[in-house]
C-alpha positions as CSV (number, residue, x, y, z in Angstrom):
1,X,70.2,-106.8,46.2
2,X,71.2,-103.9,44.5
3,X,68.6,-101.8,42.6
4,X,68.9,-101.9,38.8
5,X,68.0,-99.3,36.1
6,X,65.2,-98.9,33.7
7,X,66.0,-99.1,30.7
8,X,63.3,-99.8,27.9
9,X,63.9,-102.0,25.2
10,X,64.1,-100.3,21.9
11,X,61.3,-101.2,19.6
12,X,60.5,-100.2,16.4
13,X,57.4,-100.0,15.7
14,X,56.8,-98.6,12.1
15,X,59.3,-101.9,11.3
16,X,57.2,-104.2,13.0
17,X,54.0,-103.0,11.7
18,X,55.6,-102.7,8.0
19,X,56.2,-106.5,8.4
20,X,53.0,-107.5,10.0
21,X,50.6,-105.8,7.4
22,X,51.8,-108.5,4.9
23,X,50.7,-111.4,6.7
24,X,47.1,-112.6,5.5
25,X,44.5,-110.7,7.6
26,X,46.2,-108.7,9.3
27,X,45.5,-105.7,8.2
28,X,41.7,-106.0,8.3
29,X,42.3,-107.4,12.2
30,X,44.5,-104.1,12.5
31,X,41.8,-101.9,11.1
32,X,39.2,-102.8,13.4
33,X,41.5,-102.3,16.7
34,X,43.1,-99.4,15.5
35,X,41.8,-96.8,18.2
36,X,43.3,-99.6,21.2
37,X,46.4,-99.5,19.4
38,X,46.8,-95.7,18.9
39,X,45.9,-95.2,22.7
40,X,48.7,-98.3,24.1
41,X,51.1,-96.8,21.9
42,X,50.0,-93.4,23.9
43,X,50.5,-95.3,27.1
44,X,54.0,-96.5,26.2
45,X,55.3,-93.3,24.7
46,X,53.8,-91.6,28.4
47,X,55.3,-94.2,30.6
48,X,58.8,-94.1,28.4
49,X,59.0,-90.6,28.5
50,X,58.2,-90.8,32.7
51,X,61.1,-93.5,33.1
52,X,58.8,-95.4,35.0
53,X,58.1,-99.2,34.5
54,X,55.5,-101.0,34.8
55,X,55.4,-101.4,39.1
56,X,56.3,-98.2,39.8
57,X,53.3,-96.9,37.5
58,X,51.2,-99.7,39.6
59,X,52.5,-98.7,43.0
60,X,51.6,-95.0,42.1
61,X,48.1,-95.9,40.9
62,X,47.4,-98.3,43.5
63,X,47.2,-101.5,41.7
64,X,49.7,-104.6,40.4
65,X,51.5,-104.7,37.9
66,X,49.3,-107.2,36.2
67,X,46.8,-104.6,36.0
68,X,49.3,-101.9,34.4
69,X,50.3,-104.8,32.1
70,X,46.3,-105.2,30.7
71,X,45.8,-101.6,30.5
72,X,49.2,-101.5,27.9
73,X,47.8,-104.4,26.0
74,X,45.5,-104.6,23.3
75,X,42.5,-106.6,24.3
76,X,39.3,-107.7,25.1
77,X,38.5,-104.8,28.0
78,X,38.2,-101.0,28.0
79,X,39.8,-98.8,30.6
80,X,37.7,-96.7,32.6
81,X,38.1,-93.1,32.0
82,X,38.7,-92.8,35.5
83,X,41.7,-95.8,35.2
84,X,43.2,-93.7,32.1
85,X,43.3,-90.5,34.7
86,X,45.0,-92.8,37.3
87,X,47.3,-93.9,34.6
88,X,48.3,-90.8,33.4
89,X,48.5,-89.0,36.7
90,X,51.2,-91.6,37.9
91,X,53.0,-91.2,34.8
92,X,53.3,-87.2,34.7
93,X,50.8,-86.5,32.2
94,X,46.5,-85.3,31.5
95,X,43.8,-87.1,29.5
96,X,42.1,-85.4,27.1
97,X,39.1,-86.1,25.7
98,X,37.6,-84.8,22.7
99,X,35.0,-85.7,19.9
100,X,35.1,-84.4,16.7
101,X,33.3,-84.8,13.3
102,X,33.4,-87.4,11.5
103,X,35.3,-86.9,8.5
104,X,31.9,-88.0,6.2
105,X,29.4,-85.4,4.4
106,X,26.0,-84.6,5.8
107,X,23.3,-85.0,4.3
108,X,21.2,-81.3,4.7
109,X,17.9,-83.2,5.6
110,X,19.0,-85.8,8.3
111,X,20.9,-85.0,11.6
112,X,24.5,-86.7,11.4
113,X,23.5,-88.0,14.5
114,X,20.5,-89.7,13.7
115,X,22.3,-91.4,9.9
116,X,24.8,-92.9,12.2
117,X,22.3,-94.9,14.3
118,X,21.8,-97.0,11.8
């Protein structure tokens, strides 16, 4: 059988999202996952920009496809840091890692830290 070529199917986002922020909760539901989003849409922009699909990213990190599949998929489990480093060696690329302040003002007698705990 002869091999075929990757080609990803064109979506566009910004179009979908525009259309599924007016359905009844679904902004609020979007809100709370944002950070999974941001980081598949990372994961898709990587493995686009690679030409890879999803079993070849699999065969380079050692895994199924299945696996790839979850780990571009907004859901109930969090990758490993060490998974995302898998990931993003097989598709070309470097994780980075960074925290940074929140975007709220301190209050001068209590630690940031110690407000946020609750």
């Amino acid at each position: 059988m002869a091999e075929r070529e990757y080609r990803p199917v064109v979506h566009e986002h910004d179009e979908f999202l525009a259309r599924a922020m007016k359905r009844k909760g679904f902004a609020a539901a979007y809100a709370e996952s944002a950070d999974e989003y941001e980081l598949v849409r990372e994961l898709l922009a990587a493995r686009a920009r690679a030409g890879l699909t999803q079993e070849q990213v699999a065969e380079c990190m050692g895994t199924t496809k299945s696996a790839v599949s979850r780990l571009e998929s907004v859901g109930k489990h969090s990758p490993s840091v060490n998974t995302l480093k898998r990931y993003a060696r097989a598709v070309g690329c470097e994780v980075e890692i960074r925290l940074v302040p929140a975007s709220r003002p301190a209050s001068a007698s209590t630690p940031q830290s110690l407000r946020d705990c609750g």
